[in-house]
N, C-alpha and C positions, 0 to 999 in steps of 0.2 A: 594598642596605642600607648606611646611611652607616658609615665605621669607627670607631671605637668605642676612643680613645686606652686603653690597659691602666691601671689605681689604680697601679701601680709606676713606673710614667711619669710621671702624675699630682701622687703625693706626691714623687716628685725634683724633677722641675718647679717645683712650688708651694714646698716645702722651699727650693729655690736661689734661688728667687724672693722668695721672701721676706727670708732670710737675704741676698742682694745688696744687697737694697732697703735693708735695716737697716744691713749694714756703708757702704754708700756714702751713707747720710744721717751715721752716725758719722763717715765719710772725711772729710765734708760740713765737717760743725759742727767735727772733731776741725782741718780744714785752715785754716778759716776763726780760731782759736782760736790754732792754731798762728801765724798769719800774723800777730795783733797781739801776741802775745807776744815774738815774734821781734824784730816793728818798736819794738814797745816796750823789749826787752833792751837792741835796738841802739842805740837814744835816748840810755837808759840809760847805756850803755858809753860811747857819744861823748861824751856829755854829759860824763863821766866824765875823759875824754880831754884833752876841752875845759880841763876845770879845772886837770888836770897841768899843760898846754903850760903854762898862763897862771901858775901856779903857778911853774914854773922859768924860763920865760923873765923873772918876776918876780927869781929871785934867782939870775939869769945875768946880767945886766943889771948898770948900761947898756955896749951895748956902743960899743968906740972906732969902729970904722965899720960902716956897713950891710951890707957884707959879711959882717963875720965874724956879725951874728946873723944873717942869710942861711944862713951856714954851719950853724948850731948848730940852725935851723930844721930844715934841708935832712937833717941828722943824727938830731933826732929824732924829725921826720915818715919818715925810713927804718925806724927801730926799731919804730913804732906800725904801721907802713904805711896811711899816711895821708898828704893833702894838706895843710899847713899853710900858710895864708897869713895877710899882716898886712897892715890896710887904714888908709891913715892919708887923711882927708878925701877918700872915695871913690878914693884912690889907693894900687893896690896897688902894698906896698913890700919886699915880700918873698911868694914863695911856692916851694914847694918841690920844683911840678913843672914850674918854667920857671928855666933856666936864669938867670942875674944878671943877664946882658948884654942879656937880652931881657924884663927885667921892666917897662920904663919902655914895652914896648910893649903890654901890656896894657891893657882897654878898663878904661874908670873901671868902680867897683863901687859906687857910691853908691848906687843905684836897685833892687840886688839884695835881694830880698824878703830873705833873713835878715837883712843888714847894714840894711836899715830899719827893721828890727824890733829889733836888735840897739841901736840908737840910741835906740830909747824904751825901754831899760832891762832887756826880757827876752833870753832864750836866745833868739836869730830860728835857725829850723829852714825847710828850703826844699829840695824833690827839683826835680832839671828836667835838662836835657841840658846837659851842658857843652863848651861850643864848641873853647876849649883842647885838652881832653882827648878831646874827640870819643865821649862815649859819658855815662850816666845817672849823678848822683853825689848823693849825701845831704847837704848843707850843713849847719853847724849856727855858728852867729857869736856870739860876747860882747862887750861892750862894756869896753874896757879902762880903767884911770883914768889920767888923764893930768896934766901940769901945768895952772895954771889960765894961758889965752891960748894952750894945744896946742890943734891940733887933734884929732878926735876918732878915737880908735885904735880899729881892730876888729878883734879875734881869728876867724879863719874856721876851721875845720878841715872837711874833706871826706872822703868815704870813696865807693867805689865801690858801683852799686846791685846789682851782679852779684856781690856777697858777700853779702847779705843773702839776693836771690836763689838762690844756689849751697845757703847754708845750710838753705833752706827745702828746695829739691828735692831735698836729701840727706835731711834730714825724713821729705819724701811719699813716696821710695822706700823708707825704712825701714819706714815704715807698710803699705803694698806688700807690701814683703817680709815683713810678720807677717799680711795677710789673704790672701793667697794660698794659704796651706799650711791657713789658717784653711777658706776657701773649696775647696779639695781634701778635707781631712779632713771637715766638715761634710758631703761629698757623699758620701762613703764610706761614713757613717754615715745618712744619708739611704736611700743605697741597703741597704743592712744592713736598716732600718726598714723599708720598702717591699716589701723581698725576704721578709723575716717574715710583711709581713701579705698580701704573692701566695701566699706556700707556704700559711697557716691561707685564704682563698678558695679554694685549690687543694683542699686535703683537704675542706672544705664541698662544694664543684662535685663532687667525685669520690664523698662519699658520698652526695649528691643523685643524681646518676648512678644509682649501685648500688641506692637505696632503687627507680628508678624503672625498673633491670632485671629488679625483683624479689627483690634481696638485702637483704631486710629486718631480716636478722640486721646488717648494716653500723651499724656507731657509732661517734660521734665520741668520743673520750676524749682527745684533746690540743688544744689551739689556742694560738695564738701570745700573746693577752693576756686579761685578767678581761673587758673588752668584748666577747668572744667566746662567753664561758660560757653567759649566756640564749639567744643564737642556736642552741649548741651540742646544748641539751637540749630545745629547740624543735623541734629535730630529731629529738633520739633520740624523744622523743616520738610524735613526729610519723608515725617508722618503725612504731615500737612497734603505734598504734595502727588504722594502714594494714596490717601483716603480721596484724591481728585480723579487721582487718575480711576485708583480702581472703579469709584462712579460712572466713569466714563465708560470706559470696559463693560461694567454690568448694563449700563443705557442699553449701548452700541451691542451687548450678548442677548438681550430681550429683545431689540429688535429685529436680528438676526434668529432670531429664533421663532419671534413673532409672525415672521418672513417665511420661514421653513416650514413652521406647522400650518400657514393658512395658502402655501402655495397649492397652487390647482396642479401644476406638474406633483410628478410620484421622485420622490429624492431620497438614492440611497447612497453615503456614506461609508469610504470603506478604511479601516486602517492601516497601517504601515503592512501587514501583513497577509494582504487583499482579503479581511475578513470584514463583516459588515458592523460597522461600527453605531451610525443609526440611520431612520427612516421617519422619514412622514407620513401625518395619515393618507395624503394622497395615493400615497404609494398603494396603500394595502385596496385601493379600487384597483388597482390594474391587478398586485399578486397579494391576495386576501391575507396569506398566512404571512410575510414577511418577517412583521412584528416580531414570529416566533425563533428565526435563524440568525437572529443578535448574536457575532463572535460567528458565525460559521459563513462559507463560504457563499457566493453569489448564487451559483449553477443551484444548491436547497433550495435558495431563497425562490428564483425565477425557474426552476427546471428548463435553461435553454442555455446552450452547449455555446451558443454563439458569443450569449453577454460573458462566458466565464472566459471564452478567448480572447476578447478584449480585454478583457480586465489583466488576462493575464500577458498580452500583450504588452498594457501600459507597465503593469507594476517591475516587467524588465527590464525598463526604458528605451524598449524600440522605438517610442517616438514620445514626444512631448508637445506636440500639436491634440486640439479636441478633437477627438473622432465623432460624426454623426452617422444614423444608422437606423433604417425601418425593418422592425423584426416584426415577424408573426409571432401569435402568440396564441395560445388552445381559445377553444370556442368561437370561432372567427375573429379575435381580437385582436390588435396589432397597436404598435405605438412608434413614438417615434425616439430614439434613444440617445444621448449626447453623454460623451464619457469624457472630463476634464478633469485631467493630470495635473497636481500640483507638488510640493513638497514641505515636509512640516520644518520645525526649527531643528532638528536633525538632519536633514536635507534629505530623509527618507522618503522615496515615492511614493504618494496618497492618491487617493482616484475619488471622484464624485460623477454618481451616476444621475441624469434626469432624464424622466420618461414621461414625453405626453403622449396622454392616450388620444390616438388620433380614431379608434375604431367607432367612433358619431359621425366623424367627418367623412371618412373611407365608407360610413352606411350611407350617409347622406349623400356624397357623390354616388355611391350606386341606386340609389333609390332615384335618385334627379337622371342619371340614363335611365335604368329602367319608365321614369315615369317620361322620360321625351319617346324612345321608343314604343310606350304603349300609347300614350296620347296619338303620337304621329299615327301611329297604326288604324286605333277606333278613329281619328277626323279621317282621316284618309279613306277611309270606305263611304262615310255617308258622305261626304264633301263632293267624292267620284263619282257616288249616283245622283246627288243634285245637281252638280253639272249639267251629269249627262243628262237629265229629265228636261233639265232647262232647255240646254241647248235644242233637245229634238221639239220641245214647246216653243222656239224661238225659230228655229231653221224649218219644220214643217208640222206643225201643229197637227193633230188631227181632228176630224173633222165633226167627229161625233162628241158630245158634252162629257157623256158618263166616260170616256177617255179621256179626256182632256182631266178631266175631276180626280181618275185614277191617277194620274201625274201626278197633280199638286199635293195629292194625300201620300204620292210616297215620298216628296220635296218636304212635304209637314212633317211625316215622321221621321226625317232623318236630321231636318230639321232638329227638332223634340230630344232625340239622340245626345246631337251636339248641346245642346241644351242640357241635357243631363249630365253628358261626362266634364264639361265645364263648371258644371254647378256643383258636382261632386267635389272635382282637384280644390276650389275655393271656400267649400266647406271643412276640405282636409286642412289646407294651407288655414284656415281661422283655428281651427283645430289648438293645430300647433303652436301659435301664435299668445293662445290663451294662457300656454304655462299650467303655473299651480292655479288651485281653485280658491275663491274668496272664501271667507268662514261663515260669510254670511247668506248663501245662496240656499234655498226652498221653493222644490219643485213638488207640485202635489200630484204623483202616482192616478188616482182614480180620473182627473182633469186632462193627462198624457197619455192614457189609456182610451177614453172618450173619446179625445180629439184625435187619434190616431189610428179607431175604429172606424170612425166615420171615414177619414180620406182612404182606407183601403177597403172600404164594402162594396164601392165598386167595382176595382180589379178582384175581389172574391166571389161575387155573384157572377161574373164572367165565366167563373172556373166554378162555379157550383161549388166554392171553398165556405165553412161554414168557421165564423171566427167566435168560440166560444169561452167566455169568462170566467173564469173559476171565482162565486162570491169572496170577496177581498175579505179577510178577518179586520173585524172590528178595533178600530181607535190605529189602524197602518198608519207609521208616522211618514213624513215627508222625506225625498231625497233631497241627501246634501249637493244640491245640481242647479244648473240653470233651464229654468224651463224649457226654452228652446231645446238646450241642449239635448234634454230628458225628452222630449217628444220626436228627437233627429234620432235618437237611437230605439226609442220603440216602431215608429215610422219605417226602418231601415230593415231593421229582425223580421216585420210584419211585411214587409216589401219581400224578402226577400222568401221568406217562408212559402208564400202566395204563390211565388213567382216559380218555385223547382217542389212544389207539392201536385198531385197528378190531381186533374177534376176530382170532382165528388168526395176529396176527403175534408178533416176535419183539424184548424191549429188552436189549442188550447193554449190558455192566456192565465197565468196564476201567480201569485203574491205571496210573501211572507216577509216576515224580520224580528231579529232579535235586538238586542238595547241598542250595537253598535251599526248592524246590516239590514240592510235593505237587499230582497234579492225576487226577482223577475223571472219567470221561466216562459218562454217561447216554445212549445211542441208542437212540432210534425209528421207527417205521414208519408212524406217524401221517401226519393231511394237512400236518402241514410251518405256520410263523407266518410272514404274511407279513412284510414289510420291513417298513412302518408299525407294525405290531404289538410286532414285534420290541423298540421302543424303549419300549414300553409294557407288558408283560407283567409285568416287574417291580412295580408299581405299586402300592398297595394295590387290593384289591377290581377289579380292570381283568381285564374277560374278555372274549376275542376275539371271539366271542359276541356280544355285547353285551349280557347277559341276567344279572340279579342273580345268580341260584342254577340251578344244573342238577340235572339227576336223584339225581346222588348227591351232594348236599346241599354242593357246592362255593363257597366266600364269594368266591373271589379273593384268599385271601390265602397261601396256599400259598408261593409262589414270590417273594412278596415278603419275607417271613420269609428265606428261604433264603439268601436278598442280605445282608438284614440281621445276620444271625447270620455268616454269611462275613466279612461287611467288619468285623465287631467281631473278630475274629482277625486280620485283616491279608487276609484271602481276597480271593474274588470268585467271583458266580456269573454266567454268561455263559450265548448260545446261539447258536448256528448252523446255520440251517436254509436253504434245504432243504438235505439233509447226501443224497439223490439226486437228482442231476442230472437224470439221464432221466425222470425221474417227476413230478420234483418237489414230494417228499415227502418227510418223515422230516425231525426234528430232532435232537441232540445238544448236551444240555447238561453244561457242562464245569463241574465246581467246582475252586478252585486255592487250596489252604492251604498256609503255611508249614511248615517243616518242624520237626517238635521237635529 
């Protein structure tokens, strides 16, 4: 970058510059002005001069010999300090800076430009070098009167040109000597000037500065001249309405922002270069790692081949419409995808990705088939044989009581069925319903145990099942549960243990917990769920079986409740089978709730 001479430099400069130019044209005109006044003074004076000599040598006169007006010459041209000579018929006959003896050796003067001028009547005036005297001298001649038949007299008077000269250079250094200090002090003030208007630049550059570190409060309130003032409030201005705006900006960025980190959609962000610029924590539920592919490309981020063709779709501008779009995504996940192309104040291609996770909704929809399917299924059997019982009790009865009884008791228990699988889907559906758990909920373990013993000691004496307690350790704190709750899921474990354990054996019921858990074991002697099962038992309506309904009127939904009612407290229900080795049989299932 070329340099950049500083306005203080500048205005001294141009000031000096100028102010020279003007004195030395003054110098100019003032020297040239001086010079004919001088010449003219000097005229003046000789001339002056001129008329004295002639004047007294008139009434000095006549003298007895040439000598003595020689002498009287010689005297007064000393006083004037001047040359006096007298020229009679081009013959000089007196002059006053040649001695007497050597006047007659002088060349004629008849041809001298004054003394020819002097003979036709005026003052003859004539500069030139004089040979005698050996150096520059001003002549000035009159013509004298003489007798008639004289010849003709002429008065010369001379003066040196290195006086007129001397007088001038005395002149020009006095002039000198008054623009010199002229020429100093102008500069001083010059720089005074300059240096004012560097310090009011200085305080403008310096609140410029400030306004554009962000110290918007910065104002100018002093400057060096009135020329300064519009600049000055052009600024304040200027501050004033940038420290508004950028408020505005910052509101309008927080909110935006506010916006982005607490959206439920996952929002990724890509820059001019389809690289990932930012995300939200939403995001990182649908792809955990995101966070960590800041600056690299999509496909790290998502590992899915389809979002980077899009992307890299838009970022060629094959279209500038939003694309929407349902991707699969690993672990049955899926979401829904919306890619909106914009461009930044470079009018570079930018892309914004938003992804809601719709895989709740897509379980949800197949949990609502699967649950109309299996519902329809279990009503549909026992609904078919009430009918039909009815109808053959309505269209021909039979005739004997203990048949008629046998009817009604398989009309009750399919009955009882419906009853159950209704009562189950409505305790799932409260389930759900419940959300998170309150903080303040205290269910007491040995109370849910009790009451939960008793309503299954009849279906266990059925089956010759023996339900035995492991004594509870001392001071077992309460679960963080709602009682009901807590007694729907030992109820269910013990329902179902009962229910696929062969007669004659035996489900142990046992306790423990540490500061934060509560944890419940259910074992039995049953045939044991395989591995494959294992991960499915939970399920809605999912029987190992594979069989809608069992003997005693089971929907499969037992134990998926259990889950659900646990995981809304913070629990979990789990199981572990086969829990014997040798046999391999027997399950144990574990429940694990917080601790009040």
């Amino acid at each position: 970058m070329p340099r950049v001479q500083s306005i203080q430099m500048r205005v001294l400069m141009w000031g000096w510059g100028v102010l020279i130019a003007g004195l030395a044209l003054a110098f100019w005109q003032y020297s040239a002005t001086l010079d004919e006044e001088t010449a003219r003074d000097f005229e003046r004076d000789t001339q002056a001069k001129l008329e004295t000599v002639h004047w007294l040598l008139e009434r000095s006169g006549p003298f007895a010999e040439p000598k003595d007006r020689q002498d009287f010459l010689h005297s007064l041209g000393g006083s004037m300090g001047m040359r006096i000579s007298l020229i009679e018929g081009g013959r000089v006959v007196a002059d006053t800076s040649v001695p007497y003896a050597e006047i007659g050796k002088l060349d004629d003067h008849s041809t001298r430009p004054e003394v020819l001028a002097s003979l036709g009547g005026e003052v003859g005036q004539s500069t030139r070098h004089s040979v005698t005297l050996d150096r520059d001298m001003i002549y000035m001649a009159k013509k004298l009167s003489g007798g008639e038949g004289a010849p003709d007299t002429v008065l010369r008077l001379a003066a040196p040109v290195s006086l007129v000269r001397l007088h001038l250079q005395r002149m020009h250094w006095a002039l000198l000597a008054a623009v010199v200090p002229l020429l100093l002090g102008s500069g001083v003030l010059l720089w005074l000037l300059s240096r004012t208007i560097t310090a009011g630049i200085a305080q403008f550059t310096d609140a410029a500065q400030a306004i554009g570190d962000g110290d918007y409060r910065r104002k100018i309130l002093f400057y060096p001249a009135a020329e300064f003032q519009p600049l000055a409030e052009a600024i304040n201005r200027m501050a004033k309405k940038i420290k508004k705006n950028v408020k505005v900006i910052e509101n309008q960025r927080g909110e935006l922002w506010a916006m982005f980190e607490g959206m439920s959609e996952g929002v990724m962000v890509l820059d001019s270069g389809g690289r990932i610029l930012h995300v939200n924590p939403a995001l990182s539920a649908i792809f955990p790692r995101a966070q960590e592919f800041i600056g690299r490309a999509p496909l790290e981020a998502t590992m899915s081949l389809d979002i980077q063709n899009v992307v890299d779709s838009m970022m060629a501008g094959d279209t500038s419409e939003r694309v929407s779009r349902q991707i699969e995504l690993k672990d049955r996940h899926c979401a829904e995808m919306t890619v909106v192309p914009f461009r930044d104040h470079k009018f570079r291609p930018r892309v914004i990705l938003v992804f809601h996770d719709t895989s709740e909704q897509k379980r949800v929809e197949r949990v609502l088939r699967d649950f109309v399917a299996n519902a329809s299924h279990q009503l549909r059997t026992p609904l078919t044989s009430i009918r039909g019982y009815a109808e053959t009790l309505l269209d021909s009865p039979p005739a004997e009581d203990a048949k008629r009884r046998e009817f009604l008791e398989v009309i009750h228990a399919n009955a009882v069925h419906m009853a159950k699988v209704i009562g189950g889907m409505f305790a799932l559906a409260k389930s759900e319903r419940e959300g998170k758990r309150p903080s303040d909920l205290v269910a007491s373990v040995p109370q849910a145990l009790d009451h939960a013993l008793k309503n299954a000691s009849f279906a266990a004496h059925d089956k010759r099942i023996e339900l035995e307690v492991q004594p509870l350790p001392e001071g077992l704190p309460a679960a963080a549960a709602d009682p009901d709750g807590l007694l729907q899921i030992v109820e269910s474990i013990l329902d179902n243990a009962i229910k696929y354990s062969p007669e004659g054996t035996k489900v142990r019921i046992s306790a423990e917990a540490d500061a934060q858990t509560l944890t419940l074991r259910f074992a039995d002697q049953g045939p044991g769920i395989s591995e494959e099962n294992q991960k499915r038992i939970f399920e809605r309506f999912f029987r190992a079986d594979g069989n809608g309904v069992d003997g005693a009127g089971s929907a499969g939904l037992g134990l998926a409740i259990c889950r659900h009612i646990a995981r809304n407290y913070g629990g979990e229900v789990s199981v572990e089978s086969p829990s014997d080795a040798d046999t391999n049989t027997g399950s144990v299932f574990v429940v694990r709730l917080p601790v009040a």
